[in-house]
C-alpha positions, 0 to 999 in steps of 0.5 A: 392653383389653375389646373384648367386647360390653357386656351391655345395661341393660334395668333402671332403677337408680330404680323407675319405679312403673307409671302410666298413660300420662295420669299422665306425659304429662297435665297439669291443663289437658291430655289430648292430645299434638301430632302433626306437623301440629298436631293434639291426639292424646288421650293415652288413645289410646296404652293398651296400646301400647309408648311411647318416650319421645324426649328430644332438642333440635335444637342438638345435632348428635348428636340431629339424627343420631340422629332421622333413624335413629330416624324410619327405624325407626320408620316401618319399625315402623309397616309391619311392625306395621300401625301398631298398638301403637307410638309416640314422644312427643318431650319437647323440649329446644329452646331456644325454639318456634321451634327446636321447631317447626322440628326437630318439624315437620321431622323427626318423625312422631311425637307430642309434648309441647307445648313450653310445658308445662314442668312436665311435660317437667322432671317426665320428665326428673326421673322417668326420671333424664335426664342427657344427650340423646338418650335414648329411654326405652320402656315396656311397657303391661302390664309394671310392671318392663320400662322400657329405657333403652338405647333409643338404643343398641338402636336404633344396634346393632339398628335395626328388629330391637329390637323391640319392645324386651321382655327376650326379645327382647334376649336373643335379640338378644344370643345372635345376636350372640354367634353372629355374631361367633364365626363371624366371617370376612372373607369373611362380613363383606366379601362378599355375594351379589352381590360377592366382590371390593373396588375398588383403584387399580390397573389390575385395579380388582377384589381379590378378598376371599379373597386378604386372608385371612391379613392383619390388616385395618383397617376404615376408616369415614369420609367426605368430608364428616367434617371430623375425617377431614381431620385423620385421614387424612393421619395414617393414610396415614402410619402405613400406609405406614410399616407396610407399609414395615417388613413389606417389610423384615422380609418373612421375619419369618414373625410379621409377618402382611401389612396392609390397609386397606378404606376403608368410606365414609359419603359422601353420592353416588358423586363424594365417594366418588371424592373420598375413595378418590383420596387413599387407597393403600388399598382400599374397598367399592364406594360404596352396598354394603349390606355399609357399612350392614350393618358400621356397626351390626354393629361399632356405629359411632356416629362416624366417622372410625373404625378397626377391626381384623381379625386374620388370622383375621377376628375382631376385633382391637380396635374402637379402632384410631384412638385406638391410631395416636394414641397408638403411630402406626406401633408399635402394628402388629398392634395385639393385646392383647399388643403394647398390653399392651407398649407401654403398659408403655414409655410408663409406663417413659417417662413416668418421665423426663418432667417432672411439670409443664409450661408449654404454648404452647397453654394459660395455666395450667400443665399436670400429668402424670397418668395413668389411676391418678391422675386421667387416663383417656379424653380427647380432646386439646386441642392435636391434637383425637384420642383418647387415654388413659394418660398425658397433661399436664392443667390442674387448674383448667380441664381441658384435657388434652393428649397428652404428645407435643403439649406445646410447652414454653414457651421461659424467656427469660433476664432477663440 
């Protein structure tokens, strides 16, 4: 499984020739862009600034998420900088003025394309190649061959650090990254200046983080407010309880490391946190550490809930611990190259006693088995609404795909 970090893209794959700003925000019939309040910016007021170009609609529940990061860094930005050399322009995809003026006036402090100029909007969509929202493009004033295009992933992994977004900036980025997670332990990760302990249930309330060394350790990002983290939970307190039963009976297997989990919450006040951790047999960060926010970019956490591994060494395992309890539960335990590499040889050797067709409960139309070679790969499952991957049943005509353990075989009653 590759669990390096991805090179960024900094490079269009379609060259963008260089315009000024007036080309590509300009129509006939206007020169200036909207701010928040209403008021007509000139477009030849953006000469020799760094532009992001912010495609976004507010019915998409990822945009509304990503706008609040987004007006964070950028307002962080403008004080950092003396608010001189950096804007957003937001090219809407909202579905009437309404929704525009609701989701821009709500939320963005930047400026925008008027939502009826629907030639110039489409003409940005068609230009920067736009195949899904959010996306924020940036372009440099005076580099014709610097337009990034990863803005929303620099943005979730970096946040204020990216800019101002230029080559250098992101190889040297990239180079601190590699650097941290080579010298990656637990306790750099886990502890701060303040705090070198997490909370527990028991009396004692306090487990210092140097007694975790040595364990594999999972990294629970979730909150009470994340309805797939209901469905979620209740299976990983299964899978860890069970995990943790079979290490107390092979407890002189000196190849079986301990295991535990730390709870890394999202919840919006100290009352959801308590919420949350009381029904966990775990552990957790304290609620409102800085470490939280520091480990939800760190590991780049785009949704939640989400599970990442530790080795007993502190460096990271794999990042998709949540799809692997989905697919081998408690087997999948330590959840190394190696023990995937062998469970995803059983389940081909099992997929060869399954049928090759199957009729569904859940489903109208009948549903066939594939696996990553030959038409399968990454879904999320239909029937169980969870990552998977490898094997699965799926419908050709719509579709819907299933995990092969949730199919429920439709009963052949006899006409006898």
């Amino acid at each position: 499984m590759k669990e390096q970090l991805s090179p960024i893209n900094t490079t269009s794959p379609t060259v963008v020739t260089r315009h000024r700003y007036s080309s590509l925000f300009a129509s006939d019939h206007r020169d200036f862009l909207l701010s928040p309040t209403g008021a007509q910016i000139n477009i030849s007021d953006l000469e020799d600034k760094i532009v992001g170009i912010y495609f976004s609609a507010n019915w998409y529940p990822q945009c509304q998420s990503f706008t609040k990061l987004l007006v964070e860094v950028y307002n962080q930005i403008k004080e950092t900088n003396n608010e001189s050399n950096f804007e957003i322009v937001f090219v809407s995809s909202d579905e009437d003025l309404n929704a525009f003026n609701n989701y821009y006036q709500s939320y963005m402090p930047w400026l925008a394309i008027p939502f009826s100029d629907l030639e110039t909007k489409k003409a940005l969509n068609k230009k920067f190649d736009i195949e899904g929202i959010p996306c924020l493009i940036i372009l440099h004033p005076h580099d014709d061959t610097s337009v990034v295009h990863d803005g929303v992933e620099l943005i979730y992994r970096y946040g204020v650090e990216a800019y101002p977004f230029t080559n250098e900036r992101l190889d040297e980025l990239l180079k601190q990254e590699k650097e941290k997670h080579d010298q990656q332990t637990l306790l750099t990760l886990l502890t701060n200046h303040d705090r070198n302990f997490v909370l527990a249930h028991s009396a004692s309330k306090e487990v210092p983080v140097s007694s975790l060394i040595g364990k594999t350790i999972g990294l629970y990002f979730s909150a009470q407010w994340c309805l797939p983290s209901h469905k979620f939970t209740p299976k990983l307190i299964s899978i860890y309880q069970k995990i943790k039963q079979k290490l107390i009976q092979q407890e002189f297997n000196e190849e079986l490391e301990d295991f535990e989990i730390i709870y890394i919450s999202s919840d919006h006040d100290q009352l959801e946190f308590e919420s949350s951790f009381g029904t966990m047999p775990w552990l957790a960060l304290p609620f409102g550490d800085p470490n939280s926010k520091e480990l939800t970019k760190y590991f780049d956490i785009r949704g939640i809930p989400s599970l990442i591994i530790l080795g007993p060494d502190g460096k990271t395992v794999t990042r998709n611990g949540r799809s692997l309890i989905n697919l081998y539960e408690e087997e999948a335990y330590p959840f190394t190259e190696a023990r995937v590499e062998l469970l995803e040889k059983q389940m081909d050797e099992d997929a060869k006693n399954l049928p090759s067709m199957e009729l569904h409960s859940g489903h109208r139309h009948q549903l066939t088995l594939v696996s990553q070679g030959n038409g399968g790969g990454p879904f999320i499952c239909c029937d169980c609404d969870e990552q998977g991957s490898g094997w699965a049943y799926q419908c050709i005509d719509c579709g819907y795909e299933v995990h092969t353990k949730c199919v429920r075989p439709v009963v052949q009653v006899s006409s006898a």
